[in-house]
N, CA, C and O atoms as a GROMACS GRO file, in nm:
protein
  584
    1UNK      N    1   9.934   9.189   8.982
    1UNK     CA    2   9.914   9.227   9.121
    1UNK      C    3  10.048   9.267   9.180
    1UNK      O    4  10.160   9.241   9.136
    2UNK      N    5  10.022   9.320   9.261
    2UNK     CA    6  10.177   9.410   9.346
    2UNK      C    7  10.170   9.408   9.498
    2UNK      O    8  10.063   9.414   9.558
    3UNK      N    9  10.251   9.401   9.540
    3UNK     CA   10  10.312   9.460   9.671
    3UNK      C   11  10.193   9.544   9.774
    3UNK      O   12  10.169   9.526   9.894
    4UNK      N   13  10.138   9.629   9.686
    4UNK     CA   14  10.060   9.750   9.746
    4UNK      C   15   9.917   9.652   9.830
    4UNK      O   16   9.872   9.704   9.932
    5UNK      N   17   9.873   9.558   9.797
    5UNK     CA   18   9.745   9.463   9.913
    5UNK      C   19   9.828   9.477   9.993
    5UNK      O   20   9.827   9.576  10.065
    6UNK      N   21   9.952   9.352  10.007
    6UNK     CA   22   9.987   9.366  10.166
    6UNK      C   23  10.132   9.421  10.213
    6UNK      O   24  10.202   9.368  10.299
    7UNK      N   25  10.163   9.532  10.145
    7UNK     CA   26  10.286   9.599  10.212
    7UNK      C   27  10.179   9.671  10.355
    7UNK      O   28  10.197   9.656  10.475
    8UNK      N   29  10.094   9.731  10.300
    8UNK     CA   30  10.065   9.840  10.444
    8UNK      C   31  10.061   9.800  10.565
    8UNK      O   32  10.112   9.854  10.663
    9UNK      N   33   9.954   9.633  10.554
    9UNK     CA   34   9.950   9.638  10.707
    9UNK      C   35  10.068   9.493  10.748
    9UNK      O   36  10.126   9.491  10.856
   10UNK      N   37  10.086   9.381  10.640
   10UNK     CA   38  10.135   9.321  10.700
   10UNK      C   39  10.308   9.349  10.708
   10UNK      O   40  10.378   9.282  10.783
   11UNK      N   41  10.373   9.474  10.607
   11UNK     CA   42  10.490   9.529  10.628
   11UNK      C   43  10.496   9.546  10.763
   11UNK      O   44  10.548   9.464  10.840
   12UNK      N   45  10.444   9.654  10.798
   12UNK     CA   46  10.401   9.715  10.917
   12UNK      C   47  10.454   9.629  11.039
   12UNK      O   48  10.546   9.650  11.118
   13UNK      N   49  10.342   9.498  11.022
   13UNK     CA   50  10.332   9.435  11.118
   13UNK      C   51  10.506   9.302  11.149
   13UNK      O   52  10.536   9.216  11.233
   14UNK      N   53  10.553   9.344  11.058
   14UNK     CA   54  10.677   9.289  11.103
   14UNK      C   55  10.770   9.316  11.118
   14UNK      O   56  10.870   9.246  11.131
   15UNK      N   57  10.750   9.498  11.122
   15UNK     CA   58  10.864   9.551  11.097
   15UNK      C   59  10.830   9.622  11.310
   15UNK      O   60  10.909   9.680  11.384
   16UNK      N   61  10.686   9.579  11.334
   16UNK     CA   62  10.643   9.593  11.507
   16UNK      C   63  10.715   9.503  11.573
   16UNK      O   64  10.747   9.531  11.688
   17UNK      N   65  10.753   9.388  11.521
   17UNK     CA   66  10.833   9.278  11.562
   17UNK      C   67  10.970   9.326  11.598
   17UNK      O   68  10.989   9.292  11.715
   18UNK      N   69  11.053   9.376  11.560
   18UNK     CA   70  11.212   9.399  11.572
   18UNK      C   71  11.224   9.531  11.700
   18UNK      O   72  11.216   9.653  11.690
   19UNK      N   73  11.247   9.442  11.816
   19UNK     CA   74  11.293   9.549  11.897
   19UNK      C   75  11.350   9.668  11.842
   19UNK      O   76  11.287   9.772  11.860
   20UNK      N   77  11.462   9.674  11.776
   20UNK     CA   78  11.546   9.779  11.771
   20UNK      C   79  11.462   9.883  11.709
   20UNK      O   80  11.456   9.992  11.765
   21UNK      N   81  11.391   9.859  11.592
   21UNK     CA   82  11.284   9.962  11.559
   21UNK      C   83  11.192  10.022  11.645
   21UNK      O   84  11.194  10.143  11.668
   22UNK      N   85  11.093   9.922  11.705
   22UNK     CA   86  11.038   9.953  11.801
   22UNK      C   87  11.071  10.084  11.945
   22UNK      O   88  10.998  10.171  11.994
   23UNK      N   89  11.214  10.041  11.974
   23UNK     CA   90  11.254  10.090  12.115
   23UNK      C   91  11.223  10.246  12.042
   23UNK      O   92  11.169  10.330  12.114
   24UNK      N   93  11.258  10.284  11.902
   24UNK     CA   94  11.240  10.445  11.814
   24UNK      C   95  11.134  10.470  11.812
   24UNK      O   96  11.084  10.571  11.862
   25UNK      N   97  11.085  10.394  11.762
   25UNK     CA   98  10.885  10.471  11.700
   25UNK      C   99  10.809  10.420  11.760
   25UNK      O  100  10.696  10.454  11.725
   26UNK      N  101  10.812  10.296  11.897
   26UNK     CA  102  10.710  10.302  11.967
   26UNK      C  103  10.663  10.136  11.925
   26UNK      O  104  10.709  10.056  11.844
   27UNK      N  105  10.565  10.131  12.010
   27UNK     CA  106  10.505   9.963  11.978
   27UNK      C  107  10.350   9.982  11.976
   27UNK      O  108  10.286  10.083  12.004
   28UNK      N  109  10.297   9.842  11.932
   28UNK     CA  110  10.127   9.828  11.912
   28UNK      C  111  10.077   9.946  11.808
   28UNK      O  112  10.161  10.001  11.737
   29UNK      N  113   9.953   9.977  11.803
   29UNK     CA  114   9.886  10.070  11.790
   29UNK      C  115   9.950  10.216  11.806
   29UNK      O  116   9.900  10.299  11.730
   30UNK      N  117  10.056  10.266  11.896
   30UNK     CA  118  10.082  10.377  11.879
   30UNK      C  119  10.197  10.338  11.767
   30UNK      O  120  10.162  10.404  11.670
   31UNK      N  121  10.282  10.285  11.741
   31UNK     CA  122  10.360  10.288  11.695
   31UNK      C  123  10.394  10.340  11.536
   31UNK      O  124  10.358  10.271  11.440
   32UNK      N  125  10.461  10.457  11.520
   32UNK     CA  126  10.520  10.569  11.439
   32UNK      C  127  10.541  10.510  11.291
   32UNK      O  128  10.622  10.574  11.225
   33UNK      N  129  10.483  10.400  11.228
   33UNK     CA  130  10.485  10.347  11.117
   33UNK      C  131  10.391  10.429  10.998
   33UNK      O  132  10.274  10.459  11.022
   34UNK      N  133  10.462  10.464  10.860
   34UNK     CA  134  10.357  10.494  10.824
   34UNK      C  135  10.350  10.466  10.657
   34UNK      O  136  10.435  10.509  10.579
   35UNK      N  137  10.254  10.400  10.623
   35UNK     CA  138  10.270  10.423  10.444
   35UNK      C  139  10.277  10.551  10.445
   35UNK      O  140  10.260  10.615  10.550
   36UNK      N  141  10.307  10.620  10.303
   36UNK     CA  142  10.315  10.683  10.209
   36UNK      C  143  10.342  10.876  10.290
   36UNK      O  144  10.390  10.971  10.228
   37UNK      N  145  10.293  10.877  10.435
   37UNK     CA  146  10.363  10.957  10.507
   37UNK      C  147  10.288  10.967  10.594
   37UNK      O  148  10.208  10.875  10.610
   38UNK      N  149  10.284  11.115  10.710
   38UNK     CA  150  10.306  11.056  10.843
   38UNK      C  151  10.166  11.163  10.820
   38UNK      O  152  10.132  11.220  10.716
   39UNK      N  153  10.106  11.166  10.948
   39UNK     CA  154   9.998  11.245  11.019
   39UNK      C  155  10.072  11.369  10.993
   39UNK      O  156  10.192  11.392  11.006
   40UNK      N  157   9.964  11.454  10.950
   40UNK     CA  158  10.028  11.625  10.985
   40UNK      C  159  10.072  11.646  11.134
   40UNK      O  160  10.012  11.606  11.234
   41UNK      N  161  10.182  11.713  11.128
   41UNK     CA  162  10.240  11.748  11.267
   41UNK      C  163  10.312  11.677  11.330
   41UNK      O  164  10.345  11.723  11.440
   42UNK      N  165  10.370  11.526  11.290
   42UNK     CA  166  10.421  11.466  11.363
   42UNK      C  167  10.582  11.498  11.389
   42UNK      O  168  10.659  11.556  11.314
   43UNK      N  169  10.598  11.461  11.474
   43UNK     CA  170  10.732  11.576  11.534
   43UNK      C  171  10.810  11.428  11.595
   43UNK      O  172  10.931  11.451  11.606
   44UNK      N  173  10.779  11.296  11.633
   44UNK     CA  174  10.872  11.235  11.722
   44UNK      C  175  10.915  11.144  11.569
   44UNK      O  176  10.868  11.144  11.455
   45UNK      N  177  11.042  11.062  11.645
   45UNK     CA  178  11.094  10.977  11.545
   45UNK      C  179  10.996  10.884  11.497
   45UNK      O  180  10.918  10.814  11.562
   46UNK      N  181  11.018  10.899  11.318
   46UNK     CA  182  10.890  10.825  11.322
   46UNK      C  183  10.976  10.737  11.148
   46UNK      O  184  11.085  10.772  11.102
   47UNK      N  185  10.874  10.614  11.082
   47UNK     CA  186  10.932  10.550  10.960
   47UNK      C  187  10.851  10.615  10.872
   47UNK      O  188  10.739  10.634  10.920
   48UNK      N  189  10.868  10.665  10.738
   48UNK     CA  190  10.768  10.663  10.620
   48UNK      C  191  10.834  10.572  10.496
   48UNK      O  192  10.945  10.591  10.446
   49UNK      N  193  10.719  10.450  10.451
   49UNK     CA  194  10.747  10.354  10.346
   49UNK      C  195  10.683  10.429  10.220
   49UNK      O  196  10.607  10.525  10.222
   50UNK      N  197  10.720  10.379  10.138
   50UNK     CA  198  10.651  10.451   9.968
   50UNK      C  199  10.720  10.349   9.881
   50UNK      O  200  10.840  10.323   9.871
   51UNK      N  201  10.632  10.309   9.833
   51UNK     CA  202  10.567  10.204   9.694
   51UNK      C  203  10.647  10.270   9.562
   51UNK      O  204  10.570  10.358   9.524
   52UNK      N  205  10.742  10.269   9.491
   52UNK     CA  206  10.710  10.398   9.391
   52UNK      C  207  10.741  10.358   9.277
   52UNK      O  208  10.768  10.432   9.182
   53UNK      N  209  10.738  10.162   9.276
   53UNK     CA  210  10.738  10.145   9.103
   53UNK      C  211  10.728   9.954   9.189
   53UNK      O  212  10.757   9.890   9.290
   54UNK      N  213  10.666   9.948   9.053
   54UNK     CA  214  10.582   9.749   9.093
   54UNK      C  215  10.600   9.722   8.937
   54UNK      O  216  10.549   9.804   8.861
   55UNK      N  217  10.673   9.609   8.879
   55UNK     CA  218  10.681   9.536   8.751
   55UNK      C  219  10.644   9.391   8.763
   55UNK      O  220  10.738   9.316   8.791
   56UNK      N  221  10.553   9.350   8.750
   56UNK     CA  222  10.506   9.231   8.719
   56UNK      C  223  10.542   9.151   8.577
   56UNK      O  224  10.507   9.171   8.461
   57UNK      N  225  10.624   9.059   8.635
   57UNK     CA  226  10.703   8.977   8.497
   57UNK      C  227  10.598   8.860   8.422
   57UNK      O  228  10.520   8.773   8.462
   58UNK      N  229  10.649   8.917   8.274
   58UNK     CA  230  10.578   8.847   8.176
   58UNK      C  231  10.651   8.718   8.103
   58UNK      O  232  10.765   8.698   8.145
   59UNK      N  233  10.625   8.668   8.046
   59UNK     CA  234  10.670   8.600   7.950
   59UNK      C  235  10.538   8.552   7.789
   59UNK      O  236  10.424   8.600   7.790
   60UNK      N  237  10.572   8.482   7.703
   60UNK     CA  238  10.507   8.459   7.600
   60UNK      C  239  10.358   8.400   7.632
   60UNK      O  240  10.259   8.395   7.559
   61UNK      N  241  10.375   8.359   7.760
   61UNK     CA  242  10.234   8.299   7.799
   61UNK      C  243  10.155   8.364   7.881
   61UNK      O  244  10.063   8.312   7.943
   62UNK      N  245  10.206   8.543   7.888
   62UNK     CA  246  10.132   8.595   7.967
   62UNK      C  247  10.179   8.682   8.116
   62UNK      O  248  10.300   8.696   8.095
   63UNK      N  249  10.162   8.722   8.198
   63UNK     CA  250  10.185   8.767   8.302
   63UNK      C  251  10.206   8.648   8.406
   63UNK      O  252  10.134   8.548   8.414
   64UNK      N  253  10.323   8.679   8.488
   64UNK     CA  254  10.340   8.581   8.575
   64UNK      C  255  10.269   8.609   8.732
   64UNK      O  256  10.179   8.692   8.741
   65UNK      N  257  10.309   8.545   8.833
   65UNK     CA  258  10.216   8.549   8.919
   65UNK      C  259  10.358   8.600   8.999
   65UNK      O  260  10.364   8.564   9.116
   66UNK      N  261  10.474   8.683   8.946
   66UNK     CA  262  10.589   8.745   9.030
   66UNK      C  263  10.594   8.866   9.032
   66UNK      O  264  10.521   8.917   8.947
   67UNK      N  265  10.651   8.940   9.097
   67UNK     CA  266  10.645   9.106   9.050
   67UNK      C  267  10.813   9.128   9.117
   67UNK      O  268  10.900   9.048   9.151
   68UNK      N  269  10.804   9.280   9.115
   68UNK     CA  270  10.930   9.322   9.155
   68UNK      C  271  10.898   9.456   9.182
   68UNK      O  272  10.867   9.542   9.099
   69UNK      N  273  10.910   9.472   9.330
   69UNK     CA  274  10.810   9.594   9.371
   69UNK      C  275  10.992   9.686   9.459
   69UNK      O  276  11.094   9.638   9.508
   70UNK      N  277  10.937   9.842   9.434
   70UNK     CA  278  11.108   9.924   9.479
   70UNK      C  279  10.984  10.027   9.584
   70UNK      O  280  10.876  10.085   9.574
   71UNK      N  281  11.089   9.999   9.680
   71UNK     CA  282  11.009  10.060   9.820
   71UNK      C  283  11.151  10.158   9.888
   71UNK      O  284  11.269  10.127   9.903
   72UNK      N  285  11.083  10.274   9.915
   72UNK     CA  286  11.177  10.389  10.005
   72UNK      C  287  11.093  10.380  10.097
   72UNK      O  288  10.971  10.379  10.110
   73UNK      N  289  11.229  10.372  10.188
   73UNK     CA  290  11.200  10.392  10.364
   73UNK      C  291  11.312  10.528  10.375
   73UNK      O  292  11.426  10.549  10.335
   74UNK      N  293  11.207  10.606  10.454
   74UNK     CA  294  11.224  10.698  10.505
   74UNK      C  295  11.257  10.756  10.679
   74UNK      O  296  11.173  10.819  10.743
   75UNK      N  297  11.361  10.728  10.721
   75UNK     CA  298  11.342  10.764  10.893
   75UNK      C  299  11.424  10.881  10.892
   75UNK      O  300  11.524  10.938  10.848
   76UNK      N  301  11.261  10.888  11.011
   76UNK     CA  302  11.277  11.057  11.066
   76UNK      C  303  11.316  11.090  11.197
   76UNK      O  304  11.246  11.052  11.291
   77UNK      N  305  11.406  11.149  11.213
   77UNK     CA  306  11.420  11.261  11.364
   77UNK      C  307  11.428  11.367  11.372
   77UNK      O  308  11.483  11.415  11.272
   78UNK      N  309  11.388  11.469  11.477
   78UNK     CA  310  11.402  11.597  11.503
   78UNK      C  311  11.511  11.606  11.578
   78UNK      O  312  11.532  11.719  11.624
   79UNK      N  313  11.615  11.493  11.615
   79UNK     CA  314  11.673  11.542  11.742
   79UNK      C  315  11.810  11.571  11.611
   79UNK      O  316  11.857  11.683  11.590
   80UNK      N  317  11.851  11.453  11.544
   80UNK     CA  318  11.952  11.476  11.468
   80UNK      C  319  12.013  11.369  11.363
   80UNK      O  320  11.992  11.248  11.381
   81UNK      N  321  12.092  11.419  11.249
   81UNK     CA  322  12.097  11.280  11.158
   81UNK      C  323  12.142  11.198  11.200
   81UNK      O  324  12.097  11.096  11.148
   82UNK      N  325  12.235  11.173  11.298
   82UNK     CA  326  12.253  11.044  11.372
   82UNK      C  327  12.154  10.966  11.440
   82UNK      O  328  12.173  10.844  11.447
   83UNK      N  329  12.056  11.014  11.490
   83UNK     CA  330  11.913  10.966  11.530
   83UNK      C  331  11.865  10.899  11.400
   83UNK      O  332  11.871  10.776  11.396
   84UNK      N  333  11.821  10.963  11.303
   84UNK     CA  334  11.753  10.916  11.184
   84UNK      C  335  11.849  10.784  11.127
   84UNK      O  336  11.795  10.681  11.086
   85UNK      N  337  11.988  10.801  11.131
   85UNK     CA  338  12.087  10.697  11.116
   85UNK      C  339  12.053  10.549  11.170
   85UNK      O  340  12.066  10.438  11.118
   86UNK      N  341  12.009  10.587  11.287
   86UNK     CA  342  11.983  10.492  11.404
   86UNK      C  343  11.864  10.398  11.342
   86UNK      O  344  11.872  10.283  11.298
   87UNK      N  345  11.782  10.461  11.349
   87UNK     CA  346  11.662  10.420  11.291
   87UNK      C  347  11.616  10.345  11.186
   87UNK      O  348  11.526  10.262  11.194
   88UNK      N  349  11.711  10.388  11.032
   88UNK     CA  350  11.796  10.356  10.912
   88UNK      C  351  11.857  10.248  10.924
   88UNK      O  352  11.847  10.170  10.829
   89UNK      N  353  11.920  10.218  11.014
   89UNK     CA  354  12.038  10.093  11.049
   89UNK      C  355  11.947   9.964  11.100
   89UNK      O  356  11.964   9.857  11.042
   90UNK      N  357  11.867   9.972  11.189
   90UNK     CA  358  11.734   9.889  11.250
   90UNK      C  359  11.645   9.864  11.136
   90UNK      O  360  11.624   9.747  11.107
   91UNK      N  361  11.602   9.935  11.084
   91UNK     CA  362  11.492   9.884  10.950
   91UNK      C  363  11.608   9.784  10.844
   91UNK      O  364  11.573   9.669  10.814
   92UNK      N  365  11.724   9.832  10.801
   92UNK     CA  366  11.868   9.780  10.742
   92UNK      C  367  11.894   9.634  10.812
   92UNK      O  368  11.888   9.535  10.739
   93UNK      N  369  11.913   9.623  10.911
   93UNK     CA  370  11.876   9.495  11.009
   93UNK      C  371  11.811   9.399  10.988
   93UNK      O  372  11.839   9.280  10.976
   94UNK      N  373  11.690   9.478  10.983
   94UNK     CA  374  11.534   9.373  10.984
   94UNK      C  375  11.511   9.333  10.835
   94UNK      O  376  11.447   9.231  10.814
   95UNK      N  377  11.553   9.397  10.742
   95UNK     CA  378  11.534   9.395  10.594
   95UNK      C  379  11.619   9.301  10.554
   95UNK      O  380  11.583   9.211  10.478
   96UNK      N  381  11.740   9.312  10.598
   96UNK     CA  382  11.868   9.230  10.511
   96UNK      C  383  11.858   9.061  10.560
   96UNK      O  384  11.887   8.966  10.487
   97UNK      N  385  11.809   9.052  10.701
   97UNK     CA  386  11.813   8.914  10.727
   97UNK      C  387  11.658   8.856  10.679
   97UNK      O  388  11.624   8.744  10.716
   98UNK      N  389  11.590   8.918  10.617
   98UNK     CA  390  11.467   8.856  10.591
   98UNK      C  391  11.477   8.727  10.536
   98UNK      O  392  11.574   8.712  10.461
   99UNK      N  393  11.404   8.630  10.554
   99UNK     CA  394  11.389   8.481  10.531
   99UNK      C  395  11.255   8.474  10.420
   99UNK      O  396  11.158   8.548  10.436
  100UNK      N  397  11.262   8.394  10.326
  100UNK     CA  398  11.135   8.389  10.251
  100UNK      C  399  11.020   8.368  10.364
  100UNK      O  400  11.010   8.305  10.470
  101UNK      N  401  10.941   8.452  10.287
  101UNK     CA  402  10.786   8.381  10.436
  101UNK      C  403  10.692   8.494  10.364
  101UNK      O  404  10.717   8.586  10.287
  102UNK      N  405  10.596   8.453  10.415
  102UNK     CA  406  10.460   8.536  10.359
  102UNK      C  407  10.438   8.651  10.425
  102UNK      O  408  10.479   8.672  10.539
  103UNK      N  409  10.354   8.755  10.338
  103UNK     CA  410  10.322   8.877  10.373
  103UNK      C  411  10.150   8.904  10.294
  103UNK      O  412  10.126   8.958  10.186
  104UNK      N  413  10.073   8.858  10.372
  104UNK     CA  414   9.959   8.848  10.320
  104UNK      C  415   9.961   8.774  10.209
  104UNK      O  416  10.072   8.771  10.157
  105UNK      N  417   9.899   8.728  10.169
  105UNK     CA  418   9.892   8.680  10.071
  105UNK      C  419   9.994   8.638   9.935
  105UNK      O  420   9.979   8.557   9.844
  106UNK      N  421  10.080   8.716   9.964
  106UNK     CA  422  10.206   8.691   9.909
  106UNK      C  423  10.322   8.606   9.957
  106UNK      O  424  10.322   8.565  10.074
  107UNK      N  425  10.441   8.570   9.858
  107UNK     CA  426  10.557   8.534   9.977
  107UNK      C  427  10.690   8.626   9.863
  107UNK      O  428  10.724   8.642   9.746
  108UNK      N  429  10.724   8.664  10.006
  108UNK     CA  430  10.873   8.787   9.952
  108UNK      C  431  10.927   8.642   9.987
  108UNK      O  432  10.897   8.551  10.064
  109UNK      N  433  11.051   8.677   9.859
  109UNK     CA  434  11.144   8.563   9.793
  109UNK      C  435  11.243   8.573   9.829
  109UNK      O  436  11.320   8.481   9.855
  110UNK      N  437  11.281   8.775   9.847
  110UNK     CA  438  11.395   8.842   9.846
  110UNK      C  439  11.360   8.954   9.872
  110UNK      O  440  11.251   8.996   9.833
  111UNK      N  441  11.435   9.020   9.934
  111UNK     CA  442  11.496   9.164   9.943
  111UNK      C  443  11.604   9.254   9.946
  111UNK      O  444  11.668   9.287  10.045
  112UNK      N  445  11.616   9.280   9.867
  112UNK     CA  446  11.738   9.392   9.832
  112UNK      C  447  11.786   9.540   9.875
  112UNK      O  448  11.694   9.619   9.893
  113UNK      N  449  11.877   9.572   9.888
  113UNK     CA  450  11.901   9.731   9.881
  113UNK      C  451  11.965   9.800   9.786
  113UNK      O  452  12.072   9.753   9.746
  114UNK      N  453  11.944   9.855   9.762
  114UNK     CA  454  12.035   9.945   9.667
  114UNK      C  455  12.139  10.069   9.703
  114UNK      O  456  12.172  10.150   9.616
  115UNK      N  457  12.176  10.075   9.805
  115UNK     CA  458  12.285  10.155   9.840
  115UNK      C  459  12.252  10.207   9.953
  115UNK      O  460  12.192  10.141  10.038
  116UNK      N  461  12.301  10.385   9.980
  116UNK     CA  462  12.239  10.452  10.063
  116UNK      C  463  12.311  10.432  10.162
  116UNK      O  464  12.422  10.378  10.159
  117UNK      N  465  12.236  10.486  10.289
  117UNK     CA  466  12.177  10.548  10.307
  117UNK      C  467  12.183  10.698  10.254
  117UNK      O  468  12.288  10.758  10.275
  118UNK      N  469  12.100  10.751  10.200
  118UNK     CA  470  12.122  10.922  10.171
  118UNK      C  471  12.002  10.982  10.265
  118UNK      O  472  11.894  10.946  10.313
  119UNK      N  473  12.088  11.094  10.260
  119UNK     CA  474  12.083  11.183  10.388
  119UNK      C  475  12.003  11.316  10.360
  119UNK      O  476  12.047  11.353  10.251
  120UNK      N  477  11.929  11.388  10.393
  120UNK     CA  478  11.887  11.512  10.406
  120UNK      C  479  11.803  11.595  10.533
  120UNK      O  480  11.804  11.535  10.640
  121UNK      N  481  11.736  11.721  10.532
  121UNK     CA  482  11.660  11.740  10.606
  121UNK      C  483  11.550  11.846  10.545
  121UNK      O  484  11.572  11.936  10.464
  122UNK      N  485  11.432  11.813  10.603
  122UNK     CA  486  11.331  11.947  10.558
  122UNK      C  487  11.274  11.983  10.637
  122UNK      O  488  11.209  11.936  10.730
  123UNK      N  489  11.324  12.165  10.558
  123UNK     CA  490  11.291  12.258  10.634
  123UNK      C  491  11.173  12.245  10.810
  123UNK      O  492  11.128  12.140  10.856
  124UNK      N  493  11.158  12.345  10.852
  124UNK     CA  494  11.056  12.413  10.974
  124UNK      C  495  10.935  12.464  10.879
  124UNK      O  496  10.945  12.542  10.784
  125UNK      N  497  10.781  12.377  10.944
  125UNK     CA  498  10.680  12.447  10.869
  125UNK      C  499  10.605  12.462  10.931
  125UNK      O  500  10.604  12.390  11.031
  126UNK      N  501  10.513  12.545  10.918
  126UNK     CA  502  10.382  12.524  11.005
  126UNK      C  503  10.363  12.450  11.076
  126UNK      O  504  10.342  12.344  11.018
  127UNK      N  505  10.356  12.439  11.205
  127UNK     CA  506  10.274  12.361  11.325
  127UNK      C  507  10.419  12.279  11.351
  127UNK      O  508  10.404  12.204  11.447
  128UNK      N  509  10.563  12.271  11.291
  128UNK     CA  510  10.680  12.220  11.330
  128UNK      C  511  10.781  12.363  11.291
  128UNK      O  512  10.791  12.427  11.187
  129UNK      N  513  10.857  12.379  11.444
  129UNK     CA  514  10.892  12.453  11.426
  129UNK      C  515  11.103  12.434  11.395
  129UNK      O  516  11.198  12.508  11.370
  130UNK      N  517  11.078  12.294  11.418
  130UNK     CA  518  11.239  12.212  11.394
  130UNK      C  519  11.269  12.184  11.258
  130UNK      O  520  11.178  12.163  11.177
  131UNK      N  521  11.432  12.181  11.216
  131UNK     CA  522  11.407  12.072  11.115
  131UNK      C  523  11.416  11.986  11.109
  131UNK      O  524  11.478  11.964  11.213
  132UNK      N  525  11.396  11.862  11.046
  132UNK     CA  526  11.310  11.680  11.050
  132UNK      C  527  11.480  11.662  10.950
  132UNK      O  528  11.512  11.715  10.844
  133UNK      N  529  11.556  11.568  11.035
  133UNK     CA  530  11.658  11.471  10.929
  133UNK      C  531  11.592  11.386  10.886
  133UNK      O  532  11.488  11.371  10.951
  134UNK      N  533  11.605  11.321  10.803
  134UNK     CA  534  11.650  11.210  10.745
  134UNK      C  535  11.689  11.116  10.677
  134UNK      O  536  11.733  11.154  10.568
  135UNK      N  537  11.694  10.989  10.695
  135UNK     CA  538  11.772  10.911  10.653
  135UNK      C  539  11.710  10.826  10.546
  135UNK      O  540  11.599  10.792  10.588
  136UNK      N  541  11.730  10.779  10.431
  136UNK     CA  542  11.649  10.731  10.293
  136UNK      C  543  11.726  10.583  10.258
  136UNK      O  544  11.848  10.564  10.249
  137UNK      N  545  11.645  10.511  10.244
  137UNK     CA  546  11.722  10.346  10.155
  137UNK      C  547  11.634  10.328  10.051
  137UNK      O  548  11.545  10.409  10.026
  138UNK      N  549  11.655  10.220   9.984
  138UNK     CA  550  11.567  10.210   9.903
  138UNK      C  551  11.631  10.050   9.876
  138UNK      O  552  11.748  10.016   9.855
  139UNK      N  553  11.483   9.952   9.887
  139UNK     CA  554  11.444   9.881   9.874
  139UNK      C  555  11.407   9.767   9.758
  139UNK      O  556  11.296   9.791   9.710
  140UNK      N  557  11.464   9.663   9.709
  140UNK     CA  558  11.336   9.612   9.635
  140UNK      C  559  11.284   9.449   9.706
  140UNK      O  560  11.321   9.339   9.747
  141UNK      N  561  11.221   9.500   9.690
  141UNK     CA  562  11.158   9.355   9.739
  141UNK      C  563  11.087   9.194   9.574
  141UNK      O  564  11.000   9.217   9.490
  142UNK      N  565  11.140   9.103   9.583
  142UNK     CA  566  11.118   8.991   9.482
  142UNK      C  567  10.997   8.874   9.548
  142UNK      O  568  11.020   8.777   9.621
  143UNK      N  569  10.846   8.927   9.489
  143UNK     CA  570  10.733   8.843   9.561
  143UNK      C  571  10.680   8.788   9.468
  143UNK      O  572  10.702   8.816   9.350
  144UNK      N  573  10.567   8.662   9.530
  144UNK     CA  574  10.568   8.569   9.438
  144UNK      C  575  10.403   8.588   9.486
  144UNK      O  576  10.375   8.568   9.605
  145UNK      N  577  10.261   8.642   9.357
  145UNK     CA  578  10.148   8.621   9.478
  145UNK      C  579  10.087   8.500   9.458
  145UNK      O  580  10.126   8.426   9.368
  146UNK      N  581  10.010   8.475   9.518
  146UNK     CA  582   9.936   8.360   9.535
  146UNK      C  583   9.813   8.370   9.414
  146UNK      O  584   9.729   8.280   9.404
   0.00000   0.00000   0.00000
């Protein structure tokens, strides 16, 4: 088992918790969070998370009940890479002081980063006529499921 039951909503839901994120992408129900990417068209500062490798540790007796799940966060702005920076630094915040505690059904043990932030932007497309910075980390998270 992996990460992917409760990264979506209970990630989400604690990452609604940290002002500093919040004051960017908004709070409750509107708020600019998104697995794997955003609504077509979205244009304001917003987060995209992605899942993009889960190893569940074995040993001679079998599969353990641990995994080791690598998550990219993605923040976006139209205004500029220092915006997306901003945004990057607040999720960086909320990530690094994490305390063991549960996430659905799971409990994250640990979380890590691996460098970063790296930087880019893509292009103006259809229905956006700006280009979107941003800012990339990458994640692993050490969970234990139930």
């Amino acid at each position: 088992m992996a990460l992917y039951d409760e990264i979506d909503g209970d990630l989400i839901t604690y990452l609604k918790t940290k002002a500093a994120i919040t004051a960017i992408v908004g709070t409750g129900d509107n708020a600019r969070i998104y697995p794997d990417g955003p609504p077509q068209g979205t244009t304001s500062d917003h987060l995209v998370f992605v899942v993009t490798d889960s190893h569940a540790f074995e040993s001679h007796a079998g599969f353990s009940n641990l995994s080791r799940d690598v998550v990219h966060f993605y923040s976006y702005s139209q205004s500029s890479r220092s915006a997306a920076l901003a945004l990057d630094t607040a999720v960086f915040n909320a990530l690094k002081n994490w305390q063991r505690g549960s996430m659905g059904s799971a409990t994250v043990l640990r979380v890590m980063y691996e460098g970063g932030p790296f930087f880019g932007h893509e292009k103006p497309t259809e229905g956006r006529e700006q280009k979107l910075y941003f800012a990339r980390r990458v994640y692993r998270f050490f969970v234990r499921h139930s």
